[in-house]
Each structure stands twice: as structure tokens, then as C-alpha cells.
LOSE-888088 format. One record per residue: residue in three letters; x negated, z negated, y of N, C-alpha, C in turn. Coordinates in Angstrom, 1 decimal. Layout:
REM residues N
{rest: ALA, npx: X, npz: Z, npy: Y, capx: X, capz: Z, capy: Y, cpx: X, cpz: Z, cpy: Y}
...
***
This chain:
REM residues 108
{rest: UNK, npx: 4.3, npz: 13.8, npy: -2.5, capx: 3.8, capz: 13.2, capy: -1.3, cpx: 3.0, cpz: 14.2, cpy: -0.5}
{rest: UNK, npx: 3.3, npz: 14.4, npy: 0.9, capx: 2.6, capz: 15.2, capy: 1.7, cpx: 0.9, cpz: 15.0, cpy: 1.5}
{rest: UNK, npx: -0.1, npz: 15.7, npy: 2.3, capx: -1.2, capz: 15.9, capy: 1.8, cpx: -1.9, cpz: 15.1, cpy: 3.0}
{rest: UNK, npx: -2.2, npz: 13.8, npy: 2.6, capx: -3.3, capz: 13.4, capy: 3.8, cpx: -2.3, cpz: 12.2, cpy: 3.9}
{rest: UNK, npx: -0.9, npz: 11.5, npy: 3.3, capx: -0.3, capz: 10.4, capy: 3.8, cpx: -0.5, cpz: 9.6, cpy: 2.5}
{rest: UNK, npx: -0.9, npz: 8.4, npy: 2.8, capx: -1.3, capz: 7.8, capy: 2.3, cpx: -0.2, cpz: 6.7, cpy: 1.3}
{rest: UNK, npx: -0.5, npz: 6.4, npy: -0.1, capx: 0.7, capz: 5.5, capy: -0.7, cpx: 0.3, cpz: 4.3, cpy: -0.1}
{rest: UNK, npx: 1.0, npz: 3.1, npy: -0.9, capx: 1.1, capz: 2.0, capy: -1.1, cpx: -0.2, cpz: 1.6, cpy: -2.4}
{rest: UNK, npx: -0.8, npz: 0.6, npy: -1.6, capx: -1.7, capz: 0.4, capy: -2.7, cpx: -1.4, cpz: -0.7, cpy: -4.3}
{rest: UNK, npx: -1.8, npz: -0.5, npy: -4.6, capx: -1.2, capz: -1.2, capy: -6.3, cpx: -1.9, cpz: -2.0, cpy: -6.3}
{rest: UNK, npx: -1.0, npz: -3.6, npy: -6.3, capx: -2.1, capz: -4.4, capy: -6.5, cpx: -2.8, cpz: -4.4, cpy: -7.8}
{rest: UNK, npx: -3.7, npz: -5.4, npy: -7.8, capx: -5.2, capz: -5.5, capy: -8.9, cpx: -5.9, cpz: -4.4, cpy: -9.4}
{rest: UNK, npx: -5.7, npz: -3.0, npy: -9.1, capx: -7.1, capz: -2.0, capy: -9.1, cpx: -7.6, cpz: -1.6, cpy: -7.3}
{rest: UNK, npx: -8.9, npz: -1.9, npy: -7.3, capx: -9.8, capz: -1.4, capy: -6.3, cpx: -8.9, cpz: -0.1, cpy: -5.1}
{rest: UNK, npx: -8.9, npz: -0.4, npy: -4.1, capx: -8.3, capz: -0.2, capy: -3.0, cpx: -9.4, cpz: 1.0, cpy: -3.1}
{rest: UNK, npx: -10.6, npz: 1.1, npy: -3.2, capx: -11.1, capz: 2.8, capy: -2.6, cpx: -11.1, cpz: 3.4, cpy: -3.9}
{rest: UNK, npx: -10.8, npz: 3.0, npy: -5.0, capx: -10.4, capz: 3.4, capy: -6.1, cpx: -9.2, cpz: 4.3, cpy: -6.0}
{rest: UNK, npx: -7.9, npz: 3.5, npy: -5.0, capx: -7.0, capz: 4.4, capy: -5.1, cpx: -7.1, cpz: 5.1, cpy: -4.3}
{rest: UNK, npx: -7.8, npz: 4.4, npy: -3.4, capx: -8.2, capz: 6.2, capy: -2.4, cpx: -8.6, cpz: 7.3, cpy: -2.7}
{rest: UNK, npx: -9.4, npz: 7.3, npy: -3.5, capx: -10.1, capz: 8.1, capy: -4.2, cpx: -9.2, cpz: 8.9, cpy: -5.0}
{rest: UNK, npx: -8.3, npz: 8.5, npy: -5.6, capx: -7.1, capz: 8.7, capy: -6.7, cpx: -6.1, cpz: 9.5, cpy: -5.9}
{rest: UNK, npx: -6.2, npz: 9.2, npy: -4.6, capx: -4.7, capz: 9.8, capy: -3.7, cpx: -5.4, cpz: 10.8, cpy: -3.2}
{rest: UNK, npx: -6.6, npz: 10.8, npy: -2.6, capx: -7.2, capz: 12.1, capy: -1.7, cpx: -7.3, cpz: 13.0, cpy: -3.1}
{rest: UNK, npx: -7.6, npz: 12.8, npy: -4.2, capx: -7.8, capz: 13.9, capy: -5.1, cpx: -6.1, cpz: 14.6, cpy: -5.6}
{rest: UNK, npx: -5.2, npz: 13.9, npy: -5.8, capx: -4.0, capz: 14.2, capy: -6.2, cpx: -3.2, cpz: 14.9, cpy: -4.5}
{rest: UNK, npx: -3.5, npz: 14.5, npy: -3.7, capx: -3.1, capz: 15.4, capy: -2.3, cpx: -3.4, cpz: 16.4, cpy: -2.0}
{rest: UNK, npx: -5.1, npz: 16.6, npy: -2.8, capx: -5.7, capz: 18.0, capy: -2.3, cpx: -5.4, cpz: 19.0, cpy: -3.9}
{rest: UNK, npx: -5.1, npz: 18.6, npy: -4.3, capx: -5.0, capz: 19.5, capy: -5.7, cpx: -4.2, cpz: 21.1, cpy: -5.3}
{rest: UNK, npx: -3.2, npz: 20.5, npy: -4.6, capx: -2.2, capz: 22.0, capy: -4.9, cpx: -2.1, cpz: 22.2, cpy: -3.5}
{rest: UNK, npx: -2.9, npz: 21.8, npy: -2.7, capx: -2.9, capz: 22.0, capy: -0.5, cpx: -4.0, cpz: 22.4, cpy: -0.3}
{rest: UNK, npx: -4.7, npz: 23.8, npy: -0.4, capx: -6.2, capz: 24.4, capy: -0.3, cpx: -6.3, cpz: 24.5, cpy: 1.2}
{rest: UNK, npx: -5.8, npz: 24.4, npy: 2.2, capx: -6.2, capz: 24.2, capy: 3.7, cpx: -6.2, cpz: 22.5, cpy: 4.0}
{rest: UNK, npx: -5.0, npz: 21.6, npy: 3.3, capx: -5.4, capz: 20.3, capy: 3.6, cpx: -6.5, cpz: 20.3, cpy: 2.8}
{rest: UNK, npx: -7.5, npz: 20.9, npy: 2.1, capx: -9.0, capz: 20.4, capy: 1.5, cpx: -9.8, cpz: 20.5, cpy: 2.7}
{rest: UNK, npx: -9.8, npz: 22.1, npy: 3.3, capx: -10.3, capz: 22.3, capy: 4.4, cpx: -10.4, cpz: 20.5, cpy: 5.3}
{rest: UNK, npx: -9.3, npz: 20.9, npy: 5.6, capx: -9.4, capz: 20.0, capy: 6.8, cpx: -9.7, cpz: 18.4, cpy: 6.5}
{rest: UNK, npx: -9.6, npz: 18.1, npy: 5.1, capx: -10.0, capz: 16.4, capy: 4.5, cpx: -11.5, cpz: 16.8, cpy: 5.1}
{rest: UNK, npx: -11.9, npz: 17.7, npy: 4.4, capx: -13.6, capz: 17.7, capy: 4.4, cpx: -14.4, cpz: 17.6, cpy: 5.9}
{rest: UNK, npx: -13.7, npz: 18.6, npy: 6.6, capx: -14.0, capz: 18.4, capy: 8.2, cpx: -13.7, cpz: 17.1, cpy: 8.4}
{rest: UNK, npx: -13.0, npz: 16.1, npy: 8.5, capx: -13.0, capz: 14.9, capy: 8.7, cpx: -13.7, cpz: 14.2, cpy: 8.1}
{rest: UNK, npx: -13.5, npz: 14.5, npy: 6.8, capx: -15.0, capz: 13.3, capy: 6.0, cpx: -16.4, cpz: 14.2, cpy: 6.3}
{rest: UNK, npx: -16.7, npz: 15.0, npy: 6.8, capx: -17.9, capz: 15.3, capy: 7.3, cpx: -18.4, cpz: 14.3, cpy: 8.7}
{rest: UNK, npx: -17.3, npz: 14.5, npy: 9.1, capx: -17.2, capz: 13.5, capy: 10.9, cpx: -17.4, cpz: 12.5, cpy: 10.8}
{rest: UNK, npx: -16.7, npz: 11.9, npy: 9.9, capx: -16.5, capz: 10.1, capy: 9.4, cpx: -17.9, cpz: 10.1, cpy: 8.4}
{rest: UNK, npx: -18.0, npz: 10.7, npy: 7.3, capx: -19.0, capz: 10.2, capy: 6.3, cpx: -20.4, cpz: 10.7, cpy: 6.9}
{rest: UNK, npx: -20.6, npz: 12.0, npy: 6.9, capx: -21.9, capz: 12.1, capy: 7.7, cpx: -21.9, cpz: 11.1, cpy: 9.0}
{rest: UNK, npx: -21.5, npz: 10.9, npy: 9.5, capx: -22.1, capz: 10.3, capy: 11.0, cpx: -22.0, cpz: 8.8, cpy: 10.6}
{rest: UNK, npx: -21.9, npz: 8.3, npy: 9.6, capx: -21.5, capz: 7.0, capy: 9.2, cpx: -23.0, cpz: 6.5, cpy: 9.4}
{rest: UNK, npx: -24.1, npz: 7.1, npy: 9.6, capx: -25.5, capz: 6.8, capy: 9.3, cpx: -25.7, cpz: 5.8, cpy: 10.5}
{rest: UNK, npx: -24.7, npz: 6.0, npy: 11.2, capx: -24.7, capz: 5.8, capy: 13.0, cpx: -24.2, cpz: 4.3, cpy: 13.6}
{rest: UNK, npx: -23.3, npz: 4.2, npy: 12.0, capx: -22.8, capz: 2.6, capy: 12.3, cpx: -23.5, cpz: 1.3, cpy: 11.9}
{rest: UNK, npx: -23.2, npz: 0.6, npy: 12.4, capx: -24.2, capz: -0.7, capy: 11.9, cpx: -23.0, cpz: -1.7, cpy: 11.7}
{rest: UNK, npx: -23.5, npz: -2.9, npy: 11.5, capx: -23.2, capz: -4.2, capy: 11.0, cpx: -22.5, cpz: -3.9, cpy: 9.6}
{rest: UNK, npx: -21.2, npz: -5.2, npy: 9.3, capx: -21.0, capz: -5.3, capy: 7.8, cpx: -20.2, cpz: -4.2, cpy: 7.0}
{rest: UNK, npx: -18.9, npz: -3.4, npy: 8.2, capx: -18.5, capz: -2.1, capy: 7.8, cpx: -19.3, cpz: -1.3, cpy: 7.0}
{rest: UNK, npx: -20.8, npz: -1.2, npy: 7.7, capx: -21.4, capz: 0.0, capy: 6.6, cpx: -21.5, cpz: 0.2, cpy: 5.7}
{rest: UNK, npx: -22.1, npz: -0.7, npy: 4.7, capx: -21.9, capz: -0.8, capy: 3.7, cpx: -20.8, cpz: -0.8, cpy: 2.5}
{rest: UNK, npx: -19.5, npz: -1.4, npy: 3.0, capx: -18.8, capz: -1.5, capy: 2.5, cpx: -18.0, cpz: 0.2, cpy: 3.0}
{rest: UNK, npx: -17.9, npz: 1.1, npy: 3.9, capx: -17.9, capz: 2.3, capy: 4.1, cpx: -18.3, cpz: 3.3, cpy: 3.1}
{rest: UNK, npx: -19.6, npz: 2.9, npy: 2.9, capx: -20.1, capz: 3.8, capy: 2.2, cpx: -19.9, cpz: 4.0, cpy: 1.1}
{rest: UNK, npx: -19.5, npz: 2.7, npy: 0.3, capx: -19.3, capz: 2.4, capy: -0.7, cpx: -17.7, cpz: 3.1, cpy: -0.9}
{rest: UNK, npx: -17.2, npz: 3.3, npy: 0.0, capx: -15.8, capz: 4.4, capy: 0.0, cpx: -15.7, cpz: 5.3, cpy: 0.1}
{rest: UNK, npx: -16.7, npz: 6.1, npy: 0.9, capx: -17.0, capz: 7.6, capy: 0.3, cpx: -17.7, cpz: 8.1, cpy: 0.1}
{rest: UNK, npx: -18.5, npz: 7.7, npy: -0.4, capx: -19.9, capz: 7.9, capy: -1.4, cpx: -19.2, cpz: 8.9, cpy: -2.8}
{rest: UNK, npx: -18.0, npz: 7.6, npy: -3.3, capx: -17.5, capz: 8.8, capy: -4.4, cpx: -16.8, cpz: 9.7, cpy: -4.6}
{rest: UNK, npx: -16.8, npz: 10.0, npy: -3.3, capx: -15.3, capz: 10.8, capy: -2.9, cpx: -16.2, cpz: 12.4, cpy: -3.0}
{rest: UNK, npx: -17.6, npz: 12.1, npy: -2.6, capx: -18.6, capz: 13.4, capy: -2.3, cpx: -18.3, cpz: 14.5, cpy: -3.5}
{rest: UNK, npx: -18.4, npz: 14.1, npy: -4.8, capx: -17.9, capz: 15.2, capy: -5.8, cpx: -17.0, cpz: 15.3, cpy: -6.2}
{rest: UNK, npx: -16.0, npz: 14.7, npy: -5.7, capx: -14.2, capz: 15.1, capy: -5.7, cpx: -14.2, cpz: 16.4, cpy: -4.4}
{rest: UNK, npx: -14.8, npz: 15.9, npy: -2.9, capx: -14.3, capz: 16.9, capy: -2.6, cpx: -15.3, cpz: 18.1, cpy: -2.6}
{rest: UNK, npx: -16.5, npz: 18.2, npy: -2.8, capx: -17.5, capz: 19.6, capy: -3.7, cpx: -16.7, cpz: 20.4, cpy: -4.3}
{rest: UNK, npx: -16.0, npz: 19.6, npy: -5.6, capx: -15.3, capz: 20.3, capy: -6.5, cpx: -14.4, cpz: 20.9, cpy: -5.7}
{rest: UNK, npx: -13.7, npz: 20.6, npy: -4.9, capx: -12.0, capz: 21.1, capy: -4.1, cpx: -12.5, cpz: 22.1, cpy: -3.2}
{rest: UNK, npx: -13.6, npz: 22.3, npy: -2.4, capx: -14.0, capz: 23.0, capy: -1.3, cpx: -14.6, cpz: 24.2, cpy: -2.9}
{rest: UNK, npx: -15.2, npz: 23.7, npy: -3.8, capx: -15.9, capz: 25.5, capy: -4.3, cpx: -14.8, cpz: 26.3, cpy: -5.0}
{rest: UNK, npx: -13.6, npz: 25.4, npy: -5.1, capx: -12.2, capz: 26.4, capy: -6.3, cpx: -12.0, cpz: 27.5, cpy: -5.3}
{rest: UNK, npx: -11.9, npz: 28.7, npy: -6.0, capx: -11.6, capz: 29.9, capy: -5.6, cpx: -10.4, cpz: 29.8, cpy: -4.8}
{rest: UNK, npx: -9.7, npz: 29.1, npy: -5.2, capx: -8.0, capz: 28.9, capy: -3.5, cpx: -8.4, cpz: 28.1, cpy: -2.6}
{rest: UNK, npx: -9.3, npz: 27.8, npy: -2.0, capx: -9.8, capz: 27.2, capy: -1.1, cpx: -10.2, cpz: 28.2, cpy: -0.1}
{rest: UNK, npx: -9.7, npz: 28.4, npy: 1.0, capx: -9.5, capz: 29.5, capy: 1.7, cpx: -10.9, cpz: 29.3, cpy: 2.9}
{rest: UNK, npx: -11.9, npz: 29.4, npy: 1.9, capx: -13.2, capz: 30.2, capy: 3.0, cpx: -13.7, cpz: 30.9, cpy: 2.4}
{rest: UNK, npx: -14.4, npz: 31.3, npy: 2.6, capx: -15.5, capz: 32.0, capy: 2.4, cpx: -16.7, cpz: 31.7, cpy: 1.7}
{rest: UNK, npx: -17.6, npz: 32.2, npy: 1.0, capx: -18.7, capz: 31.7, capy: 0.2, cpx: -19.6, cpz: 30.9, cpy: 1.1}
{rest: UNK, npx: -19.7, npz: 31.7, npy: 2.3, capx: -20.9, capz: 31.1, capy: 3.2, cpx: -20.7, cpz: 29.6, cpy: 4.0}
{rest: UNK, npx: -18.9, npz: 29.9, npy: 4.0, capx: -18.5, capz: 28.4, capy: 4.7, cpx: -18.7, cpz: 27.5, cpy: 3.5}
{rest: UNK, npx: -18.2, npz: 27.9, npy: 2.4, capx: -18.3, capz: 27.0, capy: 1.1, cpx: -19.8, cpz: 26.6, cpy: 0.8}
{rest: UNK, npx: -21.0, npz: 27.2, npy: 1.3, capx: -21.8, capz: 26.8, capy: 0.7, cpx: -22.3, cpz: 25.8, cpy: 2.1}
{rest: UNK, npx: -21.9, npz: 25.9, npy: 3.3, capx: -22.4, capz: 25.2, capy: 4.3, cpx: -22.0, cpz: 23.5, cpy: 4.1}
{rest: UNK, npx: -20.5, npz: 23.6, npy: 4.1, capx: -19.6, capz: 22.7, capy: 3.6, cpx: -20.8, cpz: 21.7, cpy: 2.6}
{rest: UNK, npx: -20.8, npz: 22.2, npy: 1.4, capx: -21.4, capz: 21.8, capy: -0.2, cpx: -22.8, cpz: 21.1, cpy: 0.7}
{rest: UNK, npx: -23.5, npz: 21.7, npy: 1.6, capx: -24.6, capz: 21.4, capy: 2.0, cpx: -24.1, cpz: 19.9, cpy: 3.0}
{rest: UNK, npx: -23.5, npz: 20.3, npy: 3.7, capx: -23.1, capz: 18.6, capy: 4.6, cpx: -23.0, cpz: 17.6, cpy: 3.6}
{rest: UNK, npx: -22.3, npz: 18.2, npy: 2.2, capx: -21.7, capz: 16.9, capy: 1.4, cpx: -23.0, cpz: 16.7, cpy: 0.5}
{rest: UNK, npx: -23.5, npz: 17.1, npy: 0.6, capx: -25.3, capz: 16.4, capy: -0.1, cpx: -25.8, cpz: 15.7, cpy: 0.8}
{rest: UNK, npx: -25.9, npz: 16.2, npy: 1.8, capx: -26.6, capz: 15.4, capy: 3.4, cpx: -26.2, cpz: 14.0, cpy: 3.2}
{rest: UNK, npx: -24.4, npz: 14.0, npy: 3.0, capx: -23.5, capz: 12.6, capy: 2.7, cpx: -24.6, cpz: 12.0, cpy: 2.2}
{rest: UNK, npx: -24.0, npz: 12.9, npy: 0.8, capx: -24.5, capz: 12.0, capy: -0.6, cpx: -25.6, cpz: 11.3, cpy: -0.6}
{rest: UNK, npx: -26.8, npz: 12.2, npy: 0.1, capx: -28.4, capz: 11.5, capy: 0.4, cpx: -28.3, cpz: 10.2, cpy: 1.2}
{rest: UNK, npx: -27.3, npz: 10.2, npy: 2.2, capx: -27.4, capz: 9.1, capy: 3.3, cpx: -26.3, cpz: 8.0, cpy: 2.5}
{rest: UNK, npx: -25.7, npz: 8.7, npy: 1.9, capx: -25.0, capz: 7.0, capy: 1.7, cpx: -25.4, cpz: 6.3, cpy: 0.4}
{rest: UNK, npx: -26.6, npz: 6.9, npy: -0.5, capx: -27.6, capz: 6.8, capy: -0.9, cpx: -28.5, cpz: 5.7, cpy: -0.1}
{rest: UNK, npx: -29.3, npz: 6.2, npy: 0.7, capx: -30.0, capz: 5.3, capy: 1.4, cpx: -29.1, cpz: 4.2, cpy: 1.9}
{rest: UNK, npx: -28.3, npz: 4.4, npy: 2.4, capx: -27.2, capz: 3.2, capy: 2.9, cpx: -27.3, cpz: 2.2, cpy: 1.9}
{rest: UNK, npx: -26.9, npz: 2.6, npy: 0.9, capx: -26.6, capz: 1.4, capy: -0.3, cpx: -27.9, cpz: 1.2, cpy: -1.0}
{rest: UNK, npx: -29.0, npz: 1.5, npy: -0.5, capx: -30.4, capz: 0.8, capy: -1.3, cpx: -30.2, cpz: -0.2, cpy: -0.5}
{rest: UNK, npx: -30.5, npz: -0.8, npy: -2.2, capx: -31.5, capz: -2.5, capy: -1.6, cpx: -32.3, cpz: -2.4, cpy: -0.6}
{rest: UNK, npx: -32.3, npz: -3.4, npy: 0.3, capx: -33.5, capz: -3.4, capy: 1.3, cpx: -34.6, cpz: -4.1, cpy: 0.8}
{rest: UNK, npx: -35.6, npz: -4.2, npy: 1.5, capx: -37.3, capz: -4.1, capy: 0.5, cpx: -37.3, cpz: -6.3, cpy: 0.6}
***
């Protein structure tokens, strides 16, 4: 399957489950489609801080886990940048991680 097209979901396991399962199996052997997943989930996941009502949460809760699937895919050596973009990259996806962190705390 091309890199970025999405299957058919299976019924009775968790729908961002298999997202998670497809974005990692698409990006395995496509080191520029990682590039470009990550710029998008930077767009989408970082700025997600920005949405409100009942999406949010249940958003976050979709790429929250996705943060060390794609870490791992942006630092493999066939991942065509550079150390400095790789380490910039790594730094947005902690930013994520912290905010969709807060997103999913309990509220007081």
C-alpha cells in the first residue's frame, strides 16, 4: 500500500490503534513519506493545543501515541535530513508529547 493511504479499518480493534499500525507500516520502507507525515503531524498535533470542545480530547488521545513511532522514523539513518533538522523535528515532537500530556490531564 502506498505511503500515507489509508486501509480499511478492522472491525473490533481500536480505530487509532490501527492508525497507528498503518502510519508505522507506511513509513517503514518511504524515508521522505516520514519526512512529510511528521510536517503534518507537527501542523495537526502541535497546534491541536488551539482546538477546543469534544474533538480535543479524543484527538489527542490519537496522536499522543503516534509521538514515539514517529521519533523513532525521523532519527533512522535513511531518513533524509540532516542531524540538525532531526534534532529540531525530535524537539517539536516533545513539545507534542508535553501538550497532549496536558490535554489529557484530569481537570482539577
Amino acid at each position: 500500500m502506498p505511503a500515507g493511504r489509508r486501509s480499511r479499518w478492522r472491525p473490533g480493534q481500536d480505530q487509532h490503534e490501527q492508525y497507528r499500525e498503518h502510519v508505522a507500516a507506511s513509513l517503514e520502507n518511504c524515508p521522505w513519506a516520514r519526512v512529510i507525515k511528521v510536517s503534518d503531524f507537527t501542523d495537526n498535533g502541535v497546534g491541536l493545543i488551539h482546538t477546543t470542545g469534544a474533538a480535543l480530547d479524543r484527538l489527542a488521545g490519537k496522536y499522543a501515541p503516534l509521538v514515539p513511532v514517529l521519533r523513532e522514523m525521523i532519527a533512522r539513518p535513511d531518513t533524509p535530513l540532516g542531524d540538525q533538522a532531526k534534532a529540531r523535528i525530535i524537539g517539536q515532537l516533545d513539545l507534542a508529547a508535553e501538550r497532549f500530556t496536558a490535554i489529557r490531564a484530569p481537570g482539577p
